[in-house]
N, C-alpha and C positions, 0 to 999 in steps of 0.2 A: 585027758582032761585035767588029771592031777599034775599034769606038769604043766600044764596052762597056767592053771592059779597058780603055782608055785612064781611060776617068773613074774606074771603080774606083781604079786605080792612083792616080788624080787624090787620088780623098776619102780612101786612105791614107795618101799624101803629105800630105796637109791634117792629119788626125789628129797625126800624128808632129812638123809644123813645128810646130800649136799647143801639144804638150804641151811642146815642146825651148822654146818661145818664155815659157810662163808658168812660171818655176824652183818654184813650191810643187805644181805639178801633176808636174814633170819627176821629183821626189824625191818625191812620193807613190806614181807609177807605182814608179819603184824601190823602196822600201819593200814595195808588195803585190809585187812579183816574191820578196820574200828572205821577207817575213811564214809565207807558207805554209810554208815549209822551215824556219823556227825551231819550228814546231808537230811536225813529224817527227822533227827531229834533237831535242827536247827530249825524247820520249818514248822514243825508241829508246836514249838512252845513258841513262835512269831505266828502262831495262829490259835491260840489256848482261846482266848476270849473275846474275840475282836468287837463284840457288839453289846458290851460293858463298856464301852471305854467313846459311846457316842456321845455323852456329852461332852468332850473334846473338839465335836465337829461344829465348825463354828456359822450360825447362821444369822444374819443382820436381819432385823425386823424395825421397821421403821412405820409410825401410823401419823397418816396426816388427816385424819378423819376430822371431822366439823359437827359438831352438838346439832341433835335433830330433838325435834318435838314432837310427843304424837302422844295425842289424848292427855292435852298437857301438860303435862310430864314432860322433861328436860334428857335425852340418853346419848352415850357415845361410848359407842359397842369399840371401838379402837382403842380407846384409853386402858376399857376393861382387860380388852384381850393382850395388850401390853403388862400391863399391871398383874396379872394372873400368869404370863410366863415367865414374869421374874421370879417367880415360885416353881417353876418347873426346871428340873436337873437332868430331865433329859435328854437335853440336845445344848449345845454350847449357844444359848441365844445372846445378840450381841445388838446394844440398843443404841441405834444410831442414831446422828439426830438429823440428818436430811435423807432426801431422795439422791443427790448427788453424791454423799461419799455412800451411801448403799452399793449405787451401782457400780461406780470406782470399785471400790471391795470387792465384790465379785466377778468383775472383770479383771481386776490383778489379780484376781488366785488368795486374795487375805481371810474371805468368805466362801464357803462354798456356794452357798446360795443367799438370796436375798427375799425378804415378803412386805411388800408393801402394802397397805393400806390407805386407798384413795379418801379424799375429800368429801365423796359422797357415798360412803359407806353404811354409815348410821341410816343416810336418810332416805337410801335405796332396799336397804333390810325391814323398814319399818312400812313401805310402800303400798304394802297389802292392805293397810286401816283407810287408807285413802280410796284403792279400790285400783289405780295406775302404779300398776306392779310393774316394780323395777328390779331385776335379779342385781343383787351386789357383786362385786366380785373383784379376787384378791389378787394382787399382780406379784408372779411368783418366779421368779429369775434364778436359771441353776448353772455354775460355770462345768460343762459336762468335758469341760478337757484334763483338770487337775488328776484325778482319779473315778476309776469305771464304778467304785460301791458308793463312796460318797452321795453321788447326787439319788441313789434310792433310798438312801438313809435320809437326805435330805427332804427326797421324797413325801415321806413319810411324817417327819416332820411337821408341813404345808401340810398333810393329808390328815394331822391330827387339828390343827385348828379350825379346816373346817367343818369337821365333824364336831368340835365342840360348838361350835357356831350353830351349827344344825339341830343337836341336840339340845341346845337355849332354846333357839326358835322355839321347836316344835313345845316344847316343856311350858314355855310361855304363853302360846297360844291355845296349849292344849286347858291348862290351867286357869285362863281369862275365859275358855268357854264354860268351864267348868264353872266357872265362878259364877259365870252371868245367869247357869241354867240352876245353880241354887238359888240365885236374888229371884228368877222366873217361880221358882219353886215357894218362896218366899213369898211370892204378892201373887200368886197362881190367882186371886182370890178377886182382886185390885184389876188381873189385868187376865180376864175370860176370854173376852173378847180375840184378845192377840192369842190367847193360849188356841183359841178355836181357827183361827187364822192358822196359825203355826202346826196344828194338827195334819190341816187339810195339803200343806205343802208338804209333812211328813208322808202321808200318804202317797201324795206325787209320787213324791221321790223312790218310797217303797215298791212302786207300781212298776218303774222303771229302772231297778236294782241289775235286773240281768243285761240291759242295754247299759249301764253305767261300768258294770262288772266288765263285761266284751270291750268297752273299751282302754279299762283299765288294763287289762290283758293284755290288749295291744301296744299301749304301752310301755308296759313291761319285755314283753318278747321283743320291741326293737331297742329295750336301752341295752338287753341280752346281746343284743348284734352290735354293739356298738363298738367294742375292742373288735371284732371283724372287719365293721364299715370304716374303722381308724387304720386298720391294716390293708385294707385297699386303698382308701385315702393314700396312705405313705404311699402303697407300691402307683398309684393314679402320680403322687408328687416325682414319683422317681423318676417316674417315665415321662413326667416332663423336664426335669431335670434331664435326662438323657437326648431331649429335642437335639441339641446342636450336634453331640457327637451321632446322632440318625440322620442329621442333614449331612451332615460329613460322607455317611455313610451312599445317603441318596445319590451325592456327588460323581461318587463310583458308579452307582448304574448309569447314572447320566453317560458318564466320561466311556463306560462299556458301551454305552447305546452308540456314541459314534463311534466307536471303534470296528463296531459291526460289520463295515463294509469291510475291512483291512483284515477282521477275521474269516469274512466269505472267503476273501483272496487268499487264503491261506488254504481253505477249503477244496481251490480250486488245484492248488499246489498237490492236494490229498487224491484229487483224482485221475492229476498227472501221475503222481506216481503209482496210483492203481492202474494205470494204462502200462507203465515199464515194469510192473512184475515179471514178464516174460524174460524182460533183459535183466532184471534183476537176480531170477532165477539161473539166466547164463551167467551171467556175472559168477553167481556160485560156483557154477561147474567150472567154469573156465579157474577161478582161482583152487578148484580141488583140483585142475588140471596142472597148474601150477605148483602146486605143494606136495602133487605125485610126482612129477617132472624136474622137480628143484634138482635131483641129485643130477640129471643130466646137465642143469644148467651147468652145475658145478665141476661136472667132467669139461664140458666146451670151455671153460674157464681156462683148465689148468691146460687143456688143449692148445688154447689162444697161445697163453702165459711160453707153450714151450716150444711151438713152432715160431713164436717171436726170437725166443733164443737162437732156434736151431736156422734162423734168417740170418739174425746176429753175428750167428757165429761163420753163415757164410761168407756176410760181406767181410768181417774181419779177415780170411784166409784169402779172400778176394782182393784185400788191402796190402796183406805182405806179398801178394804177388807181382804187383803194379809196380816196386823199384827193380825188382828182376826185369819185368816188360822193357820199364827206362834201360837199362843197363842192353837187354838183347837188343832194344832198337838198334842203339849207338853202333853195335858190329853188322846191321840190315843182312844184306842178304848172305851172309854166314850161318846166321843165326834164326831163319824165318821161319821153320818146325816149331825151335824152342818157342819163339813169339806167338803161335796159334795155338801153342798149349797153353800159355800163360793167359793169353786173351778170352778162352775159354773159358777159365773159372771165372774171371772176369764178368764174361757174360751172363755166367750163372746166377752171379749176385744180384745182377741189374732186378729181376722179379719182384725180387724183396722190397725195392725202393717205392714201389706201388703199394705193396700190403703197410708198408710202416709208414707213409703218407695216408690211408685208410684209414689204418687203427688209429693217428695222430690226431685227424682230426675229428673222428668219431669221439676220441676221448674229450676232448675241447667241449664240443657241444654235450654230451654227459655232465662235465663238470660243471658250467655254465649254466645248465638248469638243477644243478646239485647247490650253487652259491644262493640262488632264488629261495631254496626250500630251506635254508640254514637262517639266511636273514629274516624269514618271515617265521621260524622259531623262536630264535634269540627278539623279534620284537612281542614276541606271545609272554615270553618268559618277562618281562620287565613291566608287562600293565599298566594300571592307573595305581598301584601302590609301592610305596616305598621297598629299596631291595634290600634283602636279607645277605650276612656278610659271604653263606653260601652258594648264594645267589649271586652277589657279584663276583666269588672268586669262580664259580663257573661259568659265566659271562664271559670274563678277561681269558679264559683258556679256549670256550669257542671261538673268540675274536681273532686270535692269536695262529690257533686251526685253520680257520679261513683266509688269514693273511698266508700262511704257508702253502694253502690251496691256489690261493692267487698267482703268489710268486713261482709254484711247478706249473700253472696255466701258462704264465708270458711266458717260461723258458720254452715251454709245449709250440706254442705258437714261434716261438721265432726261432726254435729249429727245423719247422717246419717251413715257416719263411727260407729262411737259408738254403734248405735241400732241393725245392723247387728253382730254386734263383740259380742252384748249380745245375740242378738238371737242365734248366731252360742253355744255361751255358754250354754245357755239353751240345745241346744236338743246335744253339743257333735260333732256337727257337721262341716267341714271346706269346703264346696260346695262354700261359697260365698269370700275366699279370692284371688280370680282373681280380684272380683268384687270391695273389701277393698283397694288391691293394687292400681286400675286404679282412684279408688278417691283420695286415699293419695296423688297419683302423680298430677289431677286436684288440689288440695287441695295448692299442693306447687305451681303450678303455678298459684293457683289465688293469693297466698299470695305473690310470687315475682312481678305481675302486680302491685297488691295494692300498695306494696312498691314503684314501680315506679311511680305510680301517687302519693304519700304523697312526694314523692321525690321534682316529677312537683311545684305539692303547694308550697313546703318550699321555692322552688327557681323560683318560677314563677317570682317576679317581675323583678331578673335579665334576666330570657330566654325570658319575653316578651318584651324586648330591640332589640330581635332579633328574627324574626319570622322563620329564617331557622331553630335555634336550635330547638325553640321549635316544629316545625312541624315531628322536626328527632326525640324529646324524645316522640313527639304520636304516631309516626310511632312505633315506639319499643314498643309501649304500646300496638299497634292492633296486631301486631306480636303475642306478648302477649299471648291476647284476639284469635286469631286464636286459638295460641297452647291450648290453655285451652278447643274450641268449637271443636275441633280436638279430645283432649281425653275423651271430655265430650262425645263426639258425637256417639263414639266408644262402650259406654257400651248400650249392648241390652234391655232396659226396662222390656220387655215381658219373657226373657229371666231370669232377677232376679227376674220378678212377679214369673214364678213358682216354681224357688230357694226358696222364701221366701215361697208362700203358701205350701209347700214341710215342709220348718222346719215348719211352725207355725203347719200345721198336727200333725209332730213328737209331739210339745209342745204340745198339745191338748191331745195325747196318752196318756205321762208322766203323764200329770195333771191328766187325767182318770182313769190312774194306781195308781195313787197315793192314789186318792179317794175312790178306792175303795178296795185297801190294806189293811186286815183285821189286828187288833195288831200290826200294823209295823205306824213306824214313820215316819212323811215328813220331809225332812233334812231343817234345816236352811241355809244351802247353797243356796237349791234350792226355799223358798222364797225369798232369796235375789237377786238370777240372775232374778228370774221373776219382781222384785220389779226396777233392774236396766233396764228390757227392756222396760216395761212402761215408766219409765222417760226419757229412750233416745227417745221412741216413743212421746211422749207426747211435746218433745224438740224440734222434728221435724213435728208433725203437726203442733203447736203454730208456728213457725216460715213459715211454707205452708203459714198457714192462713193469716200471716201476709203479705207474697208475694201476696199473691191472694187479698186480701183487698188493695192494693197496685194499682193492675190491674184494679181492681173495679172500684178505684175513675179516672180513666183515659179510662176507655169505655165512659162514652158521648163523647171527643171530639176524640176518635178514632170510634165513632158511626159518628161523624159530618165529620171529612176525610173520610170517607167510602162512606159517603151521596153523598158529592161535586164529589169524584172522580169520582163516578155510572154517574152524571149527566154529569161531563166535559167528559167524554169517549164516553156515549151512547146518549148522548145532540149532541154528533158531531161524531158521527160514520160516517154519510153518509158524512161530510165533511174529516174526515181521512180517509175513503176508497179510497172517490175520489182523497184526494191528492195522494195516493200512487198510485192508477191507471197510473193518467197524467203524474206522476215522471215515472212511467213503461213505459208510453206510448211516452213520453220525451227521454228517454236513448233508445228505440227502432223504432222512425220512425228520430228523429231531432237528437239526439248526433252521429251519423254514419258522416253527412253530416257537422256538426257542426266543426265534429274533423276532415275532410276531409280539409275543407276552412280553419280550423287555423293551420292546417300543411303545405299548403302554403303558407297561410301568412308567418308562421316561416320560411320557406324555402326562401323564397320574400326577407324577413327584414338580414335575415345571408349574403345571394350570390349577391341580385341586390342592395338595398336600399342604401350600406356606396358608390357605384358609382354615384348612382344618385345623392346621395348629394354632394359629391365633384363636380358633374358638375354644380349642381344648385350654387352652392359657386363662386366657379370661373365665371359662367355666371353674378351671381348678380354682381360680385367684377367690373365687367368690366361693366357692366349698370351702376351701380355709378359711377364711374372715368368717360364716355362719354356725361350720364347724363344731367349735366350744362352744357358742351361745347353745345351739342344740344339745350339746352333751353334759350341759349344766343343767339346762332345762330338764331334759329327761333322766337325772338323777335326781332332781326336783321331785318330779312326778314319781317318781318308782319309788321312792323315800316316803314320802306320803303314801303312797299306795301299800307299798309293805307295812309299815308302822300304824299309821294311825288308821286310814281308810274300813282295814277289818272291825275297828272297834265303833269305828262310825256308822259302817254298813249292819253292825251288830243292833247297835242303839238303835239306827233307826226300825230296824226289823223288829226289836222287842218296844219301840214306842207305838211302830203302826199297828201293832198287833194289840197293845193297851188300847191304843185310841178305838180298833177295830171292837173289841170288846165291848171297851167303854160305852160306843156309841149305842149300847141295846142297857149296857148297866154302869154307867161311869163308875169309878171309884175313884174319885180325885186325890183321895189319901193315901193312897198307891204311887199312885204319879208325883206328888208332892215327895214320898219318901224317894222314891229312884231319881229327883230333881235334886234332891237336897246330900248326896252322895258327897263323901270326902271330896273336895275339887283338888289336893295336893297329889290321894293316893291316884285317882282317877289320872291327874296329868303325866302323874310318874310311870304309871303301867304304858298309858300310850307312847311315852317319847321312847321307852322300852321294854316294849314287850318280851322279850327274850332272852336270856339266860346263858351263853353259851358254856356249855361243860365238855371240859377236853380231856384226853384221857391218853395216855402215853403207853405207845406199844413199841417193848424195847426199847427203854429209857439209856440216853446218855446224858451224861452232866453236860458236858461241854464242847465247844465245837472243835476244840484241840484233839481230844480222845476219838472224834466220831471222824476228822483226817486224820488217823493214826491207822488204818488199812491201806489207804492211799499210797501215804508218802511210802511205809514199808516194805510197798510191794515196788515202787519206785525204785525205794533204795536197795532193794534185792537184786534189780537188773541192774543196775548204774552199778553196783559191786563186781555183778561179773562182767561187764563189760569193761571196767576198768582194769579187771585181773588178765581181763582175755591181753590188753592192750599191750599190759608188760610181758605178762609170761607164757613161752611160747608152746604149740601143742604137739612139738616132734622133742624126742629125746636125742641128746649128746652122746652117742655110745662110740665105741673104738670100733674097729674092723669085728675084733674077737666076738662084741655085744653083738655087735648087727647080724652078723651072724646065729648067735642065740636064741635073739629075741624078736619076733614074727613081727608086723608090722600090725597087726589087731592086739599083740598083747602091751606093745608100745601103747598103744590106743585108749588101752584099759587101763594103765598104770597112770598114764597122767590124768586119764579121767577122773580117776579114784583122787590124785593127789587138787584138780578142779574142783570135786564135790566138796573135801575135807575145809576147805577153805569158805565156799559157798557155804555149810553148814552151820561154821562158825560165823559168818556175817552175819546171818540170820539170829545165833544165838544169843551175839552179842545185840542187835539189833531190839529185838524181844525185850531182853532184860533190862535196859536204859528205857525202852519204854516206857516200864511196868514200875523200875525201881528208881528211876534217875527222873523221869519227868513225872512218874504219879498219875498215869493216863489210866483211864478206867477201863477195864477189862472185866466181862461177864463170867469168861472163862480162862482163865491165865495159861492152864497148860493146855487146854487144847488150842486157844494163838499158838504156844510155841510149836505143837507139834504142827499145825496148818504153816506157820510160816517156815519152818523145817523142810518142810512137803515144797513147799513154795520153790525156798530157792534153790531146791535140788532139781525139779522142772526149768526153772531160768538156767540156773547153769550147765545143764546138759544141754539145753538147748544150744547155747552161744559156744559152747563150748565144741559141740559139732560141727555149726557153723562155720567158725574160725578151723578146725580140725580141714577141715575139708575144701573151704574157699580161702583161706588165708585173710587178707587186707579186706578183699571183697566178704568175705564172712562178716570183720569187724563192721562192716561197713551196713552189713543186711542188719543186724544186732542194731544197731544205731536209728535203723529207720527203725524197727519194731520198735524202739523208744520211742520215739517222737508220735508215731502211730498212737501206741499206749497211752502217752499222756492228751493225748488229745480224742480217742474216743472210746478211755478205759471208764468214762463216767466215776474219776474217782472225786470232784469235788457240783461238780451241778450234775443233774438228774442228764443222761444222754438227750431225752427228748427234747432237750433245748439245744443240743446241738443239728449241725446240718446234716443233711439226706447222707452224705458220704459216710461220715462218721459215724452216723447211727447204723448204717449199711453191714459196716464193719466188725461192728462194737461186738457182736457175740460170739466171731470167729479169733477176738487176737486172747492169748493166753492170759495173759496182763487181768481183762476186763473179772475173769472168774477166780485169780488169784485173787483181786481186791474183796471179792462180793464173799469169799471163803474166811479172810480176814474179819468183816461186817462180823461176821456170820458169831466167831468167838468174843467180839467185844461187844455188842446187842444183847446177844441171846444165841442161840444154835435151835434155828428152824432145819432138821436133817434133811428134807426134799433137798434144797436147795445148796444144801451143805455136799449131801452126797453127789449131784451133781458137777459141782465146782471141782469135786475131789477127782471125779472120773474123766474128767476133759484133760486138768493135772495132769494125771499119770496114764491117758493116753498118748498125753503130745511126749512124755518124757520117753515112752518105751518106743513109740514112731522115731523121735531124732535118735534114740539108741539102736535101734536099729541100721535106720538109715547111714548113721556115722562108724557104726562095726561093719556093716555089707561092704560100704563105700569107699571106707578110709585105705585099703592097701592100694586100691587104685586112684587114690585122688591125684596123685603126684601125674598119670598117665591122661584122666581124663581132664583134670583143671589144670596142665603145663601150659595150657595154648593161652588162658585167661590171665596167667599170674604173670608170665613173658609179657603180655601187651601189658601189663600195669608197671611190670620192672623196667618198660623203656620208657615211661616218666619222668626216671633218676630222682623221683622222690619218695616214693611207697617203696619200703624191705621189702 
């Protein structure tokens, strides 16, 4: 173990003298130590105060309102409300003087928003004295493309005017009632009569407090739904928005629904071939029959191959003996022994001329339907897209292949020609010129194929500019190839076998006669035709053998497709049988029912569907347009009922209960006093009741300090992942080191020299924080030590990563970034993110680095503190582990992964 650490320590020591030793590597190191913390401190002071700085945000207010009168009095709530935000510095207001450049402005992007104030403003707000209440209301325009904060700042804005609006109102009317029920209080005396009136409607009213109450309720709980009933609204909008692309969709079941019969047909195809399972199963065996049996094929091969020869080499001995024959003719009957020995071998040969007319033209027809299966390759290989330059230089060599196939087919053929044309010579005979004719005619058609492909060649590189041509001159080429496997295919084998051993008979006769023709002479004619059938045979075996040696060298890998296929067919019989079953058993229990439900669909989507949407259309068109009116209204109503209603509901329960009294012992002096009440303080308490007092838990100054968890923990990953990027996680050692030093102490030394670096990012991170931007910290050292903790977890982490998957390590590192900043909840609360993210959110490490961070610049609540620490330094001691167990074998188990990314030619 003491020599464990020792070498560690050793390969840290190494690490640190080579980087102190090359000064571009010494100031790179330093550079990625500060890089990271320029990315944090950049962001956090372009984020210090951003919601200072709103009156910058520029919003056009423009009022065209019209002087209203009501109760004499002359008002124009526009003018005021203009006039009153020239006084306000809160938001950049910008006083335009039409409607037209308003909306100009905010549709160029010069405005963010725009508030208008119509013509009949004044004289819809004041509508209630008349008794034909008209809700006012302000036309408020936000350009929502410039930037995603603006328009809620702008928001807000709108949302303070008209709450000051509101708060007028209520203040004024609260105030005028106030006022009228002191004048009431004031002539209590003058006007009994109305006071005794006005009792008895008090009472009403009190009578039916708890019916007034239930409904007021009611109202309230639905203006509570009303961000609900807006957010179905939108998703009701959405989803007619998505009408066309649902029709689009409908179109497909439609265009399925006819399709239905063409897919029964296929169905039907499914039960054919559950009927040839049997032969399918043969089919198996017979090709394990085959792929047992290959090796004999390959012995009958070489069998073929060398009794072709050992034919060969007959007739050849049978050819030098033919001028001797000439020569004993000439001295006849001196010489008539020698000449039946010589005729002999002679005779011997003749057999052979049968077998190599056999194999000749068995080869022909092989080849023949060998040109069909080449053509109809070479036009798979060229498709409906453009060829690739590998692609065409393997094109031009199979074209090339088959031109040389061609040209051994005519010679094939018209030595075959030949040898029959001598043998019919030899015995006198014309039995085989059906058989002459139907090769001439193969003969010309291989020779017009050839042409067409030397054609191909000459002009290949113009036709492979365009892949239709060329695919139409290989099509003519297989056409070709048919007609040739068409006539080739025609002539009877068996049928010229016994033509030919028929004359070779005759020839064996003649020879015989000849032999033993006592005084008579053998004509030199008739050595010479014997002499030309040898050579045309000898022409056409040498060129057999030559096709058969051909075949030879391409049985191993048609031995090795034989193999693979045996095993992919009868390796997964039982799963092919089954699929075709369940396909059978699919089209005859579920496609009946299947095609049942989408023929009314189809019938649904044709006759009912285009009414329903037009009703849903029209329904939405008219929820929109009444929409706002309602959602003004019921904050109308809930306003009033919040605010003033308690105090009204109050009064009149403490006036019916005076009255109630009264009516056994009035005290009018009582009434007069509660009539006669402040009307300023009285209006002021109802327009607001309320007080609200806030109270700060875990105070930050500012929104710069309170993203200073965030970014730092940000910029803790983004350090080591840019460190992962440059410096690598294997060491440079000589034969001698490698040897030394184990491949886990390798592991640990540049981990060490990982962390030292990570350390110091953080450290310097921290302290610009703290000392360079001024960001507020609850706890200074325990930040550094949390962010200490921090990046020694990130960098062990990526650091393993990378240790262990290399590129794809860098690559997993890079998603956990993106992950992180998108559902580490480091600047909006998660719950406003989506289902996935929030899903996430408290499995990625990032999320409890930030919340640890919080945790020293707030306050340090330890629950949550100690938690965050322990998730930490579980994940850190998990990837240490995981990258000590893993790392001597990563090179054995990730070589498969790292090879498919190196043959990209762009990933090290």
């Amino acid at each position: 173990m003491k020599r464990r650490i020792k070498n560690v320590l050793e390969l840290y020591r190494l690490d640190w003298t080579r980087i102190y030793k090359n000064k571009l590597t010494f100031v790179l190191i330093i550079a990625l130590m500060f890089i990271p913390s320029l990315y944090a401190w950049f962001n956090i002071a372009a984020l210090w105060d951003p919601y200072s700085n709103t009156s910058d945000i520029k919003i056009a207010i423009y009022s065209d309102d019209k002087t209203a009168e009501v109760m004499g009095e002359k008002v124009n709530i526009g003018d005021k409300i203009v006039d009153n935000l020239k006084d306000n510095k809160n938001m950049g207001w910008q006083f335009v003087k039409s409607k037209e450049e308003l909306d100009k402005g905010v549709e160029s992007g010069k405005y963010y928003a725009g508030i208008y104030l119509p013509k009949n403003f004044s004289e819809n707000l004041v509508s209630f004295v008349s008794g034909d209440i008209k809700h006012p209301e302000i036309d408020y325009s936000v350009n929502q493309k410039i930037n995603a904060i603006a328009p809620k700042i702008s928001d807000k804005g709108a949302g303070t005017i008209k709450d000051t609006i509101s708060d007028e109102f209520v203040t004024t009317v609260s105030k005028t009632l106030m006022e009228i029920l002191n004048e009431i209080g004031f002539d209590l005396d003058s006007n009994l009569p109305s006071i005794r009136k006005m009792t008895t409607k008090i009472l009403e009213i009190d009578d039916h407090l708890d019916e007034i109450d239930g409904y007021a309720q009611e109202v309230v709980d639905l203006n509570k739904k009303m961000p609900e009933l807006k957010g179905k609204l939108n998703q009701a909008n959405e989803f007619v928005g998505l009408i066309p692309e649902f029709n689009e969709m409908t179109k497909k079941v439609i265009t399925l629904n006819e399709k239905m019969p063409e897919i029964e047909k296929y169905g039907g195809m499914v039960y054919q071939a559950q009927d040839k399972i049997p032969q399918i199963k043969d089919a198996g065996r017979q090709i394990n029959q085959v792929d047992q049996d290959f090796d004999q094929v390959v012995q009958m091969m070489d069998d073929a191959i060398n009794e072709a020869k050992k034919g060969l080499g007959i007739i050849s001995d049978a050819q030098k003996v033919l001028p001797e024959v000439g020569e004993l003719a000439k001295t006849a009957n001196t010489m008539i022994p020698e000449v039946k020995n010589s005729l002999t071998k002679v005779q011997e040969a003749l057999p052979n001329i049968a077998s190599g007319v056999n194999s000749g033209i068995t080869i022909v027809q092989v080849v023949s339907s060998e040109t069909i299966v080449i053509t109809d390759g070479l036009i798979k290989i060229i498709g409906d897209n453009e060829l690739s330059a590998n692609e065409k230089a393997q094109l031009k060599a199979d074209l090339e292949s088959l031109s040389s196939r061609l040209g051994g087919q005519s010679e094939m053929i018209q030595g075959i020609i030949e040898l029959l044309q001598n043998l019919q010579g030899l015995t006198g005979s014309n039995n085989l010129d059906g058989v002459i004719a139907k090769l001439q005619s193969a003969k010309t058609a291989v020779d017009g194929a050839k042409n067409r492909v030397d054609n191909v060649i000459a002009n290949f590189d113009t036709l492979a500019e365009s892949p239709a041509q060329l695919k139409q001159a290989l099509n003519d080429i297989r056409n070709e190839a048919v007609n040739i496997n068409n006539i080739v295919s025609s002539i009877d084998v068996n049928a010229i076998q016994a033509d030919v051993n028929a004359l070779i008979k005759d020839a064996q006769d003649v020879l015989t006669k000849a032999g033993n023709i006592t005084n008579s002479v053998i004509s030199d004619d008739l050595i010479n035709r014997l002499d030309g059938l040898m050579t045309s045979t000898s022409k056409t075996i040498t060129q057999a053998i030559g096709f058969l040696e051909s075949y030879q060298k391409e049985l191993p890998a048609i031995k090795e497709e034989i193999h693979a296929a045996n095993e992919l067919l009868n390796g997964n019989m039982d799963l092919i049988v089954g699929g075709i079953n369940d396909g059978a058993a699919f089209f005859k229990n579920d496609f009946p029912v299947l095609k049942n439900k989408l023929n009314k669909a189809s019938d649904f989507i044709q006759k009912d569907l285009p009414g329903i949407e037009s009703d849903v259309q029209k329904t939405m068109k008219m929820v929109n347009e009444k929409a706002p009116k309602l959602e003004s209204a019921l904050a109308s109503g809930v306003d009033l009922i919040n605010n003033d209603w308690p105090k009204i509901k109050d009064s009149i329960g403490k006036a019916s209960k005076l009255i109630r009294e009264g009516q056994k012992d009035v005290n009018l002096e009582e009434v007069i006093k509660y009539l006669k009440n402040d009307a300023n303080k009285e209006s002021s308490f109802i327009s607001s009741p309320v007080k609200l007092k806030q109270t700060d838990v875990y105070p930050v100054p500012n929104y710069g300090s309170a993203s200073t968890p965030f970014y730092t923990a940000l910029c803790l990953w983004v350090g080591a992942v840019l460190f992962s990027s440059i410096a690598s996680t294997k060491f440079h050692l000589d034969e001698e080191q490698k040897k030394k030093y184990t491949k886990r102490e390798q592991f640990l030394g540049r981990m060490m020299t990982y962390l030292t670096v990570g350390l110091f990012q953080a450290f310097i991170v921290v302290l610009g924080n703290q000392w360079l931007l001024g960001a507020y910290t609850k706890h200074p050292v325990w930040n550094m030590l949390f962010a200490l903790l921090i990046d020694f977890a990130f960098m062990m982490m990526v650091y393993v990563l990378v240790a262990l998957f290399d590129n794809l390590g860098k690559g997993i590192a890079i998603i956990i970034l993106v992950l992180s900043i998108s559902a580490g909840g480091g600047n909006f609360p998660i719950e406003m993110s989506g289902p996935f993210f929030r899903a996430i959110h408290p499995y990625i490490p990032f999320t409890h680095a930030v919340n640890l961070l919080r945790e020293s610049v707030g306050g340090i609540y330890w629950p949550s503190a100690a938690k965050a620490i322990s998730i930490l330094v579980g994940v850190t001691i998990g990837f240490f582990i995981a990258g000590y167990l893993l790392y001597p074998k990563a090179d054995r188990l990730f070589r498969k992964v790292n090879e498919n990314l190196a043959k990209g030619r762009i990933l090290h």
